[in-house]
Structures are given as C-alpha cells and as structure tokens.
C-alpha angles and dihedrals in degrees: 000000000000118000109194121203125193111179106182116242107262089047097048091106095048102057128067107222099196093048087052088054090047089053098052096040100051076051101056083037091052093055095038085242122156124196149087120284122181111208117200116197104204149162128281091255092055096059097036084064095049093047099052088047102048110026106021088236109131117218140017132315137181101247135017114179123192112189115203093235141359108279116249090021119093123203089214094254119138127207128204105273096241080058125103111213114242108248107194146276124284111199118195126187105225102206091039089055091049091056089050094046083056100041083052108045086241132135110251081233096058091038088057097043089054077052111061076036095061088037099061099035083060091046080057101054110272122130136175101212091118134038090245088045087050109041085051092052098048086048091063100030089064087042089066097037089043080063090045087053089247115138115253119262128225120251 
C-alpha cells in the first residue's frame, strides 16, 4: 500500500506529512481497505477548479475526493496479485482548510487529519447525501479519528 502525499510549496511547513499518512492509514485499516491513494495539499484556486469542472459547484472547498472506480463494481480489470489497487486522489485546500481550523476552534493538524479521514472514507463508497448516509459515515468517521485522539464531530 503506497500513500502518496504532495503538499504545494508555500504550505510545506504547515502540514505535518507523517500525521496526514496515520490518518489514512487507521482509515484504510478501519475499514479493512487495501490500496494506493495520492493526496495532493493545494491552494484555494486549484480546488476551486476542480470543484466548478467536476462537480458544478463554484468556489473552493476543504476536501474533493475522486475514487478510481465505483465501489462494489469491478471493470473487469485484474491486477497481479502482489499488486494494491489504486483507490483514488484526495485533493485538500490548504488555506480553505485553515480558515476552517480557525472558524472552528480546531488545530489545522486535526482539521487536516479529519480531512484525509473523510477523504478516504469517500474514495471507499460513503457518502453523506442523506441523513442515513450520513449518520452511518460520521459514525465511522469519529471512530478513525477517536483512534487518531481527535474529538468526535456532530452529524
């Protein structure tokens, strides 16, 4: 399992590289998961690119997250079995994420962790779209960062 981590220039100092890894991994642990995620930290303009071409949604946001393949479908491709799949991208903006943090009365660490969290749980098929969906998410979600020491979130 290979957890890739990009943190953009300017933001290198803020972000603590091996937290962000814990966090994914506990989560892929969590949910018994295996495969390779890239995680790219990034500015405010990037996501909000992203944001606006993938999902219609103008402006930044703290966390996109583009899985490989609908979970529970398989395109019918193998890989070699000494091979993880590759699960997907999560993309964080960074200054959007520290406003957040401060709005909050977070840590940017622990914000960032929730993040990755959040991130991977999406790349693995949860979604919050409806209160079940949700409720059943953020259970899960505080279970992982319990595990991490951060405080438990309302869903």
């Amino acid at each position: 399992m290979t957890i890739e981590i990009d943190i953009l220039e300017p933001y290198q100092a803020m972000v603590n590289r091996a937290r962000l890894e814990e966090a994914a991994r506990r989560a892929l642990a969590a949910e018994q998961a295996q495969g390779d995620v890239t995680i790219l930290i990034t500015d405010d303009e990037t996501v909000a690119e992203l944001n606006q071409r993938y999902l219609g949604k103008a402006g930044p946001t703290d966390v996109l997250s583009f899985p490989t393949q609908t979970p529970g479908l398989s395109d019918g491709f193998v890989l070699p079995p000494d091979e993880s799949p590759y699960l997907g991208d999560i993309i964080i903006a960074l200054p959007y994420t520290q406003r957040q943090a401060e709005r909050l009365h977070r840590p940017l660490e622990d914000e960032l962790a929730l993040l990755v969290v959040h991130g991977i749980l999406h790349l693995l098929g949860y979604d919050h779209a409806t209160p079940e969906e949700k409720a059943h998410m953020w259970e899960r979600q505080n279970h992982i960062l319990a595990t991490l020491g951060i405080p438990p979130l309302e869903a």
